[in-house]
C-alpha positions, 0 to 999 in steps of 0.5 A, a space after each residue: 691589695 685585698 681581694 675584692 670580688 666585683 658584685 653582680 647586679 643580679 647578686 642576691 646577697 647572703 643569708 644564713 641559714 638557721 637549723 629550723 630553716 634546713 628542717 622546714 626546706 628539707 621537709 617541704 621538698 620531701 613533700 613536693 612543695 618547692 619555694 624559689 625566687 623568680 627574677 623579674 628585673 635586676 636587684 628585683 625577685 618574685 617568689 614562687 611557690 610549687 604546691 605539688 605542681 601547683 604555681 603560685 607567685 608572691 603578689 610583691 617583689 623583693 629585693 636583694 637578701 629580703 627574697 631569702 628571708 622570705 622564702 624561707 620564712 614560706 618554707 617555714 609556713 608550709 612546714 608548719 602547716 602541713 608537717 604531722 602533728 605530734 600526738 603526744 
């Protein structure tokens, strides 16, 4: 009989992580700019984002794997937007 590990209703499902998304995270945190998901119910997460101590939470709500294609989709903004441009 497999083993089959009961699920949670708070689970959040899976999401792997592309190089870019580990590039961008890493780059935001060294940069004080932090973007987590924030439980508003079961199965249901806002996202906030902690610019340099400033707080901001996503207008919507996500559900399960979607807050962490989100969240790392605003890592990557932020890490395009603010990242030194190249000079070359």
């Amino acid at each position: 009989m497999p083993n089959i590990k009961n699920k949670s209703p708070w689970d959040m499902g899976n999401y792997f992580v592309t190089p870019i998304d580990h590039i961008s995270a890493s780059w935001c945190l060294n940069n004080s700019i932090k973007v987590y998901p924030l439980a508003k119910a079961v199965g249901e997460w806002w996202i906030e984002i902690d610019l340099n101590g400033k707080i901001h939470r996503s207008p919507y709500v996500y559900t399960k794997v979607m807050v962490w294609e989100k969240l790392h989709e605003y890592y990557r903004y932020y890490y395009n937007k603010y990242k030194p441009k190249d000079n070359s």
